[in-house]
N, CA, C and O atoms as a GROMACS GRO file, in nm:
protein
  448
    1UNK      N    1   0.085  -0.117   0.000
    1UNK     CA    2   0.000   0.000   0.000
    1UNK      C    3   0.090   0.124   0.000
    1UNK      O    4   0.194   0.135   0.065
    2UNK      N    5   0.032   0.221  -0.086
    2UNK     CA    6   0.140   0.343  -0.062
    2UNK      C    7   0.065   0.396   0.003
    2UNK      O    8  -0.056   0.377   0.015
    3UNK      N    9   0.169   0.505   0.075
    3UNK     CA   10   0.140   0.644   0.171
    3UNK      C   11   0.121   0.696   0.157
    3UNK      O   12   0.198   0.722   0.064
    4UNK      N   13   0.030   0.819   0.173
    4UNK     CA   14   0.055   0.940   0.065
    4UNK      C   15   0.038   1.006   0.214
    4UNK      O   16   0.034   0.945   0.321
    5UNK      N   17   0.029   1.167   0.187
    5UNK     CA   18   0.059   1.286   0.265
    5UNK      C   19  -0.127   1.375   0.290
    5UNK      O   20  -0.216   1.391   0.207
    6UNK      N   21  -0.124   1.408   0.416
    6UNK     CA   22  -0.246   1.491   0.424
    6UNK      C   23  -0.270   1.552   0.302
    6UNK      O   24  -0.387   1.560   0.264
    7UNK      N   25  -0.184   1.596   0.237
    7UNK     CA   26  -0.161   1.681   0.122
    7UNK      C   27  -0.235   1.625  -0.001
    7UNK      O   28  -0.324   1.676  -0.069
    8UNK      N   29  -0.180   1.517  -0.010
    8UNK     CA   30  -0.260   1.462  -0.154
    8UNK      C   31  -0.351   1.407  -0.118
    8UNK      O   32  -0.395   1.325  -0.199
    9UNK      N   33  -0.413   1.416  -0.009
    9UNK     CA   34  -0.536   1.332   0.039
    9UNK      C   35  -0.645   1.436   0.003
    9UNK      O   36  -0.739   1.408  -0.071
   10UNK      N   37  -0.621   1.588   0.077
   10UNK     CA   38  -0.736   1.686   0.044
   10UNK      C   39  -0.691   1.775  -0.148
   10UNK      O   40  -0.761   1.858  -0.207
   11UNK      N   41  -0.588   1.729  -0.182
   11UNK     CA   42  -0.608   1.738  -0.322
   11UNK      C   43  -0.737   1.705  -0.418
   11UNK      O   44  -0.779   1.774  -0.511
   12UNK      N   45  -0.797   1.555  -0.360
   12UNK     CA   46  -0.903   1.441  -0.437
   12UNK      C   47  -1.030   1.580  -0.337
   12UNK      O   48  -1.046   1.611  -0.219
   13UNK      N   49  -1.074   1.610  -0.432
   13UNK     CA   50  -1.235   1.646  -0.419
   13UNK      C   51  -1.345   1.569  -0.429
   13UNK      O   52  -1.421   1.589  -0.524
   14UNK      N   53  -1.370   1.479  -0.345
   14UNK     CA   54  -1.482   1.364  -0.334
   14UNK      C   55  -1.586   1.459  -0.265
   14UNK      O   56  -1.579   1.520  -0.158
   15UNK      N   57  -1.703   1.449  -0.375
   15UNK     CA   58  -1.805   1.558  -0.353
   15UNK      C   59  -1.937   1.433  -0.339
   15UNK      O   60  -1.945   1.333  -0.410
   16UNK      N   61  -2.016   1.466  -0.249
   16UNK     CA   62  -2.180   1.387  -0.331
   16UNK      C   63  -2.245   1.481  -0.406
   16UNK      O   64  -2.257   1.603  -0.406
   17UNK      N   65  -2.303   1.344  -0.501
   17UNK     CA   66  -2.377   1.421  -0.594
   17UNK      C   67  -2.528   1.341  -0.618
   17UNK      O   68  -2.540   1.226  -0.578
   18UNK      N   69  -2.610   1.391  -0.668
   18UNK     CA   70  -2.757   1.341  -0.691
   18UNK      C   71  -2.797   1.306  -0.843
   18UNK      O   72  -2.832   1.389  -0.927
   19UNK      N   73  -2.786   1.157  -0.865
   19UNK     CA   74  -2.819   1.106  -0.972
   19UNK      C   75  -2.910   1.198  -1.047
   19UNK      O   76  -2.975   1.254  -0.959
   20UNK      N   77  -2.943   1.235  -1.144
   20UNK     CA   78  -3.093   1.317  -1.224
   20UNK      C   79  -3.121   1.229  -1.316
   20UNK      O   80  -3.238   1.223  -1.353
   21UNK      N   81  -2.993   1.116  -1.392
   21UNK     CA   82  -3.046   1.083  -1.538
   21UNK      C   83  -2.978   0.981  -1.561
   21UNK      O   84  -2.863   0.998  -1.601
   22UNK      N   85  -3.032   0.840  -1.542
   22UNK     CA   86  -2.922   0.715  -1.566
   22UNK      C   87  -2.983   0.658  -1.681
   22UNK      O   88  -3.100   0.620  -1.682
   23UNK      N   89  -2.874   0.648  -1.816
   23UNK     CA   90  -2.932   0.556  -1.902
   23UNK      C   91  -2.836   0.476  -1.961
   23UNK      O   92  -2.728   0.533  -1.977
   24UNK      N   93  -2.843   0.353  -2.002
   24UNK     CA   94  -2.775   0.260  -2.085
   24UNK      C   95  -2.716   0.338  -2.193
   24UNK      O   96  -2.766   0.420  -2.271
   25UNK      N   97  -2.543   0.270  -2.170
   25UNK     CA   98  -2.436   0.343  -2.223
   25UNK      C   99  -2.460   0.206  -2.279
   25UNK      O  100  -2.452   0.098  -2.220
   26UNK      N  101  -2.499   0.238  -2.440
   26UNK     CA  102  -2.508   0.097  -2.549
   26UNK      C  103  -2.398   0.077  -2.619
   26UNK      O  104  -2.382  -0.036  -2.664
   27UNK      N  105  -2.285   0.190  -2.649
   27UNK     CA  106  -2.199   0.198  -2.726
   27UNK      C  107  -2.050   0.153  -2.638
   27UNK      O  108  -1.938   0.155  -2.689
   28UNK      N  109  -2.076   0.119  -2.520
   28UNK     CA  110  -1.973   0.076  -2.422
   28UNK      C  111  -1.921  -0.084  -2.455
   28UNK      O  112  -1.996  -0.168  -2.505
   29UNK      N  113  -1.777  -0.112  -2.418
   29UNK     CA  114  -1.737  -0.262  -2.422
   29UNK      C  115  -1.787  -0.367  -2.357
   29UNK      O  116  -1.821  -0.479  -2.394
   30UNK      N  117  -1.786  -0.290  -2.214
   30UNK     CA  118  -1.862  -0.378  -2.119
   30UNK      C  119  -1.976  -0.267  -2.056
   30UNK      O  120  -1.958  -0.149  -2.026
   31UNK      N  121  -2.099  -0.350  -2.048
   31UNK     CA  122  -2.243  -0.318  -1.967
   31UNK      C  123  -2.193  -0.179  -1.875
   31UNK      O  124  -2.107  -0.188  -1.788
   32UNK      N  125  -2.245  -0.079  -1.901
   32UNK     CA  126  -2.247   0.038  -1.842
   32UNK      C  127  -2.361   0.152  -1.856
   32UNK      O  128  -2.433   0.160  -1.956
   33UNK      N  129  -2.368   0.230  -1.758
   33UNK     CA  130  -2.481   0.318  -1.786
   33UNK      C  131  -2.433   0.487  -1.762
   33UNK      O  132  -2.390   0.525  -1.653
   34UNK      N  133  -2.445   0.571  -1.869
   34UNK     CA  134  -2.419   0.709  -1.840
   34UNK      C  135  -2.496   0.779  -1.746
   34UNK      O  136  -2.619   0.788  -1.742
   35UNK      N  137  -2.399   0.837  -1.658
   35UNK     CA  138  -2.525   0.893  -1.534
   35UNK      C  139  -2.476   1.024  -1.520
   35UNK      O  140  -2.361   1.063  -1.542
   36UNK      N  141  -2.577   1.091  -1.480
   36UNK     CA  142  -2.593   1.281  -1.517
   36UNK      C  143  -2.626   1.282  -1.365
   36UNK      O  144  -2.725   1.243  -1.305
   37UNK      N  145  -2.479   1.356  -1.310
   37UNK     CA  146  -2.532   1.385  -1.175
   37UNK      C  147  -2.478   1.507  -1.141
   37UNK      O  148  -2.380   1.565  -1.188
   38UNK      N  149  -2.573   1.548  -1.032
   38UNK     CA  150  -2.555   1.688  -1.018
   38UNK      C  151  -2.495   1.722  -0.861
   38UNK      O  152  -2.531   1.681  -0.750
   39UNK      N  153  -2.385   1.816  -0.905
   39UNK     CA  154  -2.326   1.819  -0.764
   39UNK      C  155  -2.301   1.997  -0.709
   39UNK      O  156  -2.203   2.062  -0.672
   40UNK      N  157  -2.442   2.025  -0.726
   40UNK     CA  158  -2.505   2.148  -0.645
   40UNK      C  159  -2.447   2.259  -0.782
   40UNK      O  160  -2.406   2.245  -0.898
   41UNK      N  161  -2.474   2.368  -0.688
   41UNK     CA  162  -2.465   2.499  -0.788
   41UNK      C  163  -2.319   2.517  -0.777
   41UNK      O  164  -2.284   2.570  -0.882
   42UNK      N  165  -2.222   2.500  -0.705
   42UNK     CA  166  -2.107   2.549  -0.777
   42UNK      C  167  -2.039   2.481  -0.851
   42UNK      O  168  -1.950   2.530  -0.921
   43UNK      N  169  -2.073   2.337  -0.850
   43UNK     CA  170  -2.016   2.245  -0.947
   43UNK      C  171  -2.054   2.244  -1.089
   43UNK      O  172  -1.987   2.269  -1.189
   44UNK      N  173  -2.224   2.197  -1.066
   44UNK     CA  174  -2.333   2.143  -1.138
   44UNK      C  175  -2.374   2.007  -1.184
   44UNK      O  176  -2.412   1.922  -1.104
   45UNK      N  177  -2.367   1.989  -1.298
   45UNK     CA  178  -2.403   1.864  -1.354
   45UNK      C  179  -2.282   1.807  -1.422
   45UNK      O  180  -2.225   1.871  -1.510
   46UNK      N  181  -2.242   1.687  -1.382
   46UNK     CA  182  -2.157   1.611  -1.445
   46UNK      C  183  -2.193   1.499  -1.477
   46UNK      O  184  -2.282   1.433  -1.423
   47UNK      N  185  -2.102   1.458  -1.599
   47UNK     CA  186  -2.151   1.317  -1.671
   47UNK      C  187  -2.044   1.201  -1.630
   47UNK      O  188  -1.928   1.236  -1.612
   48UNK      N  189  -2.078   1.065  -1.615
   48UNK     CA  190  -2.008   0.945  -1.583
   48UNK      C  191  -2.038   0.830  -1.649
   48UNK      O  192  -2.158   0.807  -1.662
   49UNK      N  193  -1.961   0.752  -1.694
   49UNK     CA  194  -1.936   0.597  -1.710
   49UNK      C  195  -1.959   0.526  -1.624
   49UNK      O  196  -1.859   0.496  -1.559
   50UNK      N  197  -2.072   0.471  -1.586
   50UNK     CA  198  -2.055   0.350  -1.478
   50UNK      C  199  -2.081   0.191  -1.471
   50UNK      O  200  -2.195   0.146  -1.484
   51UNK      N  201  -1.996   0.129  -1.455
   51UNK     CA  202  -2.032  -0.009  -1.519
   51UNK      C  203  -2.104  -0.075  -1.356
   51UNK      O  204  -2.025  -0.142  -1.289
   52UNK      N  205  -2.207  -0.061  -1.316
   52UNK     CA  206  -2.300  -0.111  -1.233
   52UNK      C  207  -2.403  -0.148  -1.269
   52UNK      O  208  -2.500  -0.108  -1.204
   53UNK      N  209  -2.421  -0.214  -1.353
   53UNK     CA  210  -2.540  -0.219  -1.438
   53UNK      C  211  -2.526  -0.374  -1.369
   53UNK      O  212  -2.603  -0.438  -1.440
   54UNK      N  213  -2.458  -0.492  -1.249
   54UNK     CA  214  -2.566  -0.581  -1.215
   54UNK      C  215  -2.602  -0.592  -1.084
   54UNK      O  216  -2.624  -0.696  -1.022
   55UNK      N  217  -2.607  -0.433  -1.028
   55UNK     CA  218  -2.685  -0.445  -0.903
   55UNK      C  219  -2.778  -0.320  -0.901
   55UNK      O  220  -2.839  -0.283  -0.800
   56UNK      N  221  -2.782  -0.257  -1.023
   56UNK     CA  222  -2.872  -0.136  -1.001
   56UNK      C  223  -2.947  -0.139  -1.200
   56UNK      O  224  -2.901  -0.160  -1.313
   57UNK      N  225  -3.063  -0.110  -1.145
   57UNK     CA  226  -3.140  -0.038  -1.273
   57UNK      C  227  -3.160   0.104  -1.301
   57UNK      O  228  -3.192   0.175  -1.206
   58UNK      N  229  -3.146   0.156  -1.417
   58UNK     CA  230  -3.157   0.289  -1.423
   58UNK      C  231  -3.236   0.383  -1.367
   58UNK      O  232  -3.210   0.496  -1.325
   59UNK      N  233  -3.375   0.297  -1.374
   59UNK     CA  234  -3.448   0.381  -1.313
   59UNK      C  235  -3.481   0.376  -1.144
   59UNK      O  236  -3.550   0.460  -1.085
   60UNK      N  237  -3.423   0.270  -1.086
   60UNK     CA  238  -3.395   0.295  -0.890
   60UNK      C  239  -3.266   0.372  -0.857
   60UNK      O  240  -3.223   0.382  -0.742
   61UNK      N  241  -3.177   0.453  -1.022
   61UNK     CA  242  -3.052   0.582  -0.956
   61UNK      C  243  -3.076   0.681  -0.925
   61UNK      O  244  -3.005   0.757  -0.860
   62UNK      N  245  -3.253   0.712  -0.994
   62UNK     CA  246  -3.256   0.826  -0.981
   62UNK      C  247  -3.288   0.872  -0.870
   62UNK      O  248  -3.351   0.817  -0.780
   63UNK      N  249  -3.232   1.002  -0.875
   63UNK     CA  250  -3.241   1.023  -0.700
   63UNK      C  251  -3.139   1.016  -0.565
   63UNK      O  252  -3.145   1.086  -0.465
   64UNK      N  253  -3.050   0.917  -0.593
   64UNK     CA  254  -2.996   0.841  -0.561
   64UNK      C  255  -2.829   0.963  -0.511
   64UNK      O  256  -2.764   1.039  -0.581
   65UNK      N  257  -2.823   0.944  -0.432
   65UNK     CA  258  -2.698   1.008  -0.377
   65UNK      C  259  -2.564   0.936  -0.400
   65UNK      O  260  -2.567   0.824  -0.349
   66UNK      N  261  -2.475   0.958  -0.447
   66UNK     CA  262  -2.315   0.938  -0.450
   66UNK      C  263  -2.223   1.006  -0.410
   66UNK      O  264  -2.229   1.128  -0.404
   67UNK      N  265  -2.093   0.916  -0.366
   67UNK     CA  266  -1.985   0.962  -0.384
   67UNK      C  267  -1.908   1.065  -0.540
   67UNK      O  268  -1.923   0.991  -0.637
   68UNK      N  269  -1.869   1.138  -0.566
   68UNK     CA  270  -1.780   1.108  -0.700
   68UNK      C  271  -1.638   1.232  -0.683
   68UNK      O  272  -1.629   1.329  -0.608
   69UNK      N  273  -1.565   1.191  -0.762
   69UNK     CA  274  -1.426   1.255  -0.788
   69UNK      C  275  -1.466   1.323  -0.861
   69UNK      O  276  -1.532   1.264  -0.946
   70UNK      N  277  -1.459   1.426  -0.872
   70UNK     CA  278  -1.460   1.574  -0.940
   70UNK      C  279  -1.390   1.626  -1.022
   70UNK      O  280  -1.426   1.684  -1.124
   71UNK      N  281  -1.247   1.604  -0.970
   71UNK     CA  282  -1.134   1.669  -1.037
   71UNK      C  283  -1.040   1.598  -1.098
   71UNK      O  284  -0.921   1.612  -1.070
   72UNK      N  285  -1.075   1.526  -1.175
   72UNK     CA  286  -0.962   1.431  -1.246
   72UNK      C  287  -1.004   1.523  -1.362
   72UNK      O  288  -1.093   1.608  -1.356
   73UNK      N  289  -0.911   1.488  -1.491
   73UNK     CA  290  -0.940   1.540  -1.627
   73UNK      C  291  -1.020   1.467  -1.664
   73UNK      O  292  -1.013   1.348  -1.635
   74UNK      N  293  -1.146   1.530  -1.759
   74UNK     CA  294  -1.246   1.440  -1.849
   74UNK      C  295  -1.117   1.315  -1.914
   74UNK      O  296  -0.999   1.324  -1.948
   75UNK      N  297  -1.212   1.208  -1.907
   75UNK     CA  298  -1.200   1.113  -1.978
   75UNK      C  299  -1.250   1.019  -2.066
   75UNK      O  300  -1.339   0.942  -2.029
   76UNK      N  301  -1.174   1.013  -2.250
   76UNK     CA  302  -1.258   0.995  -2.335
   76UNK      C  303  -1.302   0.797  -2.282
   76UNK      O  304  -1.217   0.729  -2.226
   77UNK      N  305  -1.451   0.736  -2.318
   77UNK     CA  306  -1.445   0.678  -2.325
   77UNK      C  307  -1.528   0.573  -2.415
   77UNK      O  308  -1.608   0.505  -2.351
   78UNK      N  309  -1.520   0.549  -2.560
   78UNK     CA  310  -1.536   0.545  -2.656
   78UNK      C  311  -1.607   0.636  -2.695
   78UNK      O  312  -1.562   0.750  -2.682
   79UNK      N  313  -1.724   0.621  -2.747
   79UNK     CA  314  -1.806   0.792  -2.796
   79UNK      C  315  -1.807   0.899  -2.671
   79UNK      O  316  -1.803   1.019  -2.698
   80UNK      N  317  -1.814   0.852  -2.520
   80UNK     CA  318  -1.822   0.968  -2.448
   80UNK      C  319  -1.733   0.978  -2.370
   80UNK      O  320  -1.662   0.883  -2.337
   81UNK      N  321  -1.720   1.108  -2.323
   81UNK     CA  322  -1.632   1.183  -2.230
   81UNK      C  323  -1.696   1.164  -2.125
   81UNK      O  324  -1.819   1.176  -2.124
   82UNK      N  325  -1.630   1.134  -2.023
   82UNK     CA  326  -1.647   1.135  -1.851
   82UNK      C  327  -1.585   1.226  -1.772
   82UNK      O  328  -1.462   1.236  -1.780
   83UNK      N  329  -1.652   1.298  -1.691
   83UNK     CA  330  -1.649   1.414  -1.656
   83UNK      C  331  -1.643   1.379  -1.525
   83UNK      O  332  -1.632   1.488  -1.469
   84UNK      N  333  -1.643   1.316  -1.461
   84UNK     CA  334  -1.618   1.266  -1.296
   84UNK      C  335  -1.622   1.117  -1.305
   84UNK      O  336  -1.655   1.060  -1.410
   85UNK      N  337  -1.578   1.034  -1.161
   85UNK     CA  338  -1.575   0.904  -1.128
   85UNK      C  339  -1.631   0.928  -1.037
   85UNK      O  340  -1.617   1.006  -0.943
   86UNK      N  341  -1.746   0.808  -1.088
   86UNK     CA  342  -1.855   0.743  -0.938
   86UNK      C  343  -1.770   0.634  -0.872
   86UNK      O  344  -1.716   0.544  -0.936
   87UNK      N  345  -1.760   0.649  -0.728
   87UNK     CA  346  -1.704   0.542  -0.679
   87UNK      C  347  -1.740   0.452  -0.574
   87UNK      O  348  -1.812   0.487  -0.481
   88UNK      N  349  -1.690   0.334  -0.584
   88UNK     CA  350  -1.757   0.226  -0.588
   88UNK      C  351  -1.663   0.079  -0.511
   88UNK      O  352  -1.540   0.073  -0.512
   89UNK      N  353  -1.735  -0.006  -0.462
   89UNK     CA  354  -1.677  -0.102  -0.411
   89UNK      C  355  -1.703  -0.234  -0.468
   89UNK      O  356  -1.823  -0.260  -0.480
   90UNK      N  357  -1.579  -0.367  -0.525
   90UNK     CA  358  -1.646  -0.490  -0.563
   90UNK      C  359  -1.666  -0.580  -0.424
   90UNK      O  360  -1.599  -0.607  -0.324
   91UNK      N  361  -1.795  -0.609  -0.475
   91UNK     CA  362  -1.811  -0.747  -0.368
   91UNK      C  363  -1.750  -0.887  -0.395
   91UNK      O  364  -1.661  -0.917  -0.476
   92UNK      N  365  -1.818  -0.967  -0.309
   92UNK     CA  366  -1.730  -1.084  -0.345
   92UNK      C  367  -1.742  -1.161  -0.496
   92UNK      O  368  -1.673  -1.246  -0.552
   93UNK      N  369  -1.865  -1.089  -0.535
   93UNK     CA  370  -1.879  -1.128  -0.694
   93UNK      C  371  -1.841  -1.015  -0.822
   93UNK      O  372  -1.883  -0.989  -0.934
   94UNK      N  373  -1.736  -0.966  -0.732
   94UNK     CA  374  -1.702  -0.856  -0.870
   94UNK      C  375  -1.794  -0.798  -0.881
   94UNK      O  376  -1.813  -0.780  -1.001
   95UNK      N  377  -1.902  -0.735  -0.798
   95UNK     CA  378  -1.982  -0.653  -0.905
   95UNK      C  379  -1.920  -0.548  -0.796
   95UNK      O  380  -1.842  -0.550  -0.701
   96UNK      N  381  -2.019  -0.440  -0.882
   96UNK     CA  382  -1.966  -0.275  -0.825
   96UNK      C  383  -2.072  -0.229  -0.732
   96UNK      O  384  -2.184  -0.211  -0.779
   97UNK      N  385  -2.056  -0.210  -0.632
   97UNK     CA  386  -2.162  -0.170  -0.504
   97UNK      C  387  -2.160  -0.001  -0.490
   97UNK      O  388  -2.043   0.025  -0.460
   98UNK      N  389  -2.198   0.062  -0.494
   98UNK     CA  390  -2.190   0.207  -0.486
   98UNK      C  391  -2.157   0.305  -0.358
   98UNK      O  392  -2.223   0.301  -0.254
   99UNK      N  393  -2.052   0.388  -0.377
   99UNK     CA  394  -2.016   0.420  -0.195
   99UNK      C  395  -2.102   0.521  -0.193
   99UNK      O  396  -2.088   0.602  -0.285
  100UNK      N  397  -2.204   0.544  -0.100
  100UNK     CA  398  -2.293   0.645  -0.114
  100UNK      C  399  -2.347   0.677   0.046
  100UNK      O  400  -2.388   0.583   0.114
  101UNK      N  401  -2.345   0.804   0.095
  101UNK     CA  402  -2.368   0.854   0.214
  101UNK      C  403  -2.506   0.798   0.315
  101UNK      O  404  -2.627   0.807   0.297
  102UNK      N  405  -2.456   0.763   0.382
  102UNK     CA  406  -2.533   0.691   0.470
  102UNK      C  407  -2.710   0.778   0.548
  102UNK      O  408  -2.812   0.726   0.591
  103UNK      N  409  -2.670   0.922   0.533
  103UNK     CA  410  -2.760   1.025   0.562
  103UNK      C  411  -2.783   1.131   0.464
  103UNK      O  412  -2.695   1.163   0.384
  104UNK      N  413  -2.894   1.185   0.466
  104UNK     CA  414  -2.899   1.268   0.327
  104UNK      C  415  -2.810   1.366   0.350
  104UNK      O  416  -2.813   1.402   0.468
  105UNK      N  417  -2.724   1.430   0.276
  105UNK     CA  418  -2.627   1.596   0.254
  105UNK      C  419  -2.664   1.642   0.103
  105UNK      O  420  -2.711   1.573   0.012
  106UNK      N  421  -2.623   1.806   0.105
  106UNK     CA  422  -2.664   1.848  -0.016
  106UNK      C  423  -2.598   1.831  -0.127
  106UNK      O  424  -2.476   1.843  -0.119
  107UNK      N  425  -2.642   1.807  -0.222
  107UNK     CA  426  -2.539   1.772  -0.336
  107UNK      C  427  -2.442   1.898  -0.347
  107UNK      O  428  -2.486   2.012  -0.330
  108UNK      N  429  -2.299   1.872  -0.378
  108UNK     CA  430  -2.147   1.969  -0.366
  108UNK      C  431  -2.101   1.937  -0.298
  108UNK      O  432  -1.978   1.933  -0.310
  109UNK      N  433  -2.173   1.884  -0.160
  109UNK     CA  434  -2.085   1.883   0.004
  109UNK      C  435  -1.932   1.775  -0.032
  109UNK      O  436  -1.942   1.671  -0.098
  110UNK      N  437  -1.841   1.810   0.007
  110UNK     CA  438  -1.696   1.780   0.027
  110UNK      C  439  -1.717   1.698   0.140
  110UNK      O  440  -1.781   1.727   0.240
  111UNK      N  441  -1.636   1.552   0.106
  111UNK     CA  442  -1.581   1.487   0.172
  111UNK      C  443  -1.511   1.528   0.262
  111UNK      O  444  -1.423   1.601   0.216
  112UNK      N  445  -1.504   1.514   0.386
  112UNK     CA  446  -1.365   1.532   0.506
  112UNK      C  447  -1.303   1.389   0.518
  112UNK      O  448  -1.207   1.369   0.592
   0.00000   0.00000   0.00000
């Protein structure tokens, strides 16, 4: 495991954000769904790649509160650009479980 420094720890802007719009990313390699989430007024709306498509349906995200990384550079990924990382945990079956706040907060709020 590496170490890193208080420093590069509050570098990562892990914001929640509020699902608005999950739909099947058809043009993807593997099973994924583009999700439009919004992470308050000073952020706004950002777009994501998420390959969770076998423990969630599009339409039980909406609404739905997340974790996501903010500040990485967009990343192309075949036809679309990803604009944040939703993040996420595998279970014991490889799938992707979603890290998502245990109590409601407003979408923008910063991780401590």
């Amino acid at each position: 495991m590496a170490i890193i420094t208080w420093e590069d720890f509050t570098r990562v802007e892990l914001r929640v954000g509020q699902i608005t719009k999950a739909e099947v990313f058809a043009a993807a390699h593997k099973p994924a769904y583009i999700l439009h989430v919004d992470f308050g007024s000073d952020i706004g709306i950002k777009k994501s790649s998420a390959q969770i498509t076998a423990l969630y349906t599009p339409e039980e995200l909406i609404g739905r509160l997340v974790v996501g990384v903010v500040n990485f550079p967009k990343k192309q990924i075949g036809p679309f650009m990803s604009e944040c990382l939703i993040t996420g945990f595998h279970n014991e079956n490889n799938e992707v479980v979603l890290c998502i706040p245990d109590r409601p907060v407003p979408p923008g709020t910063r991780l401590l």
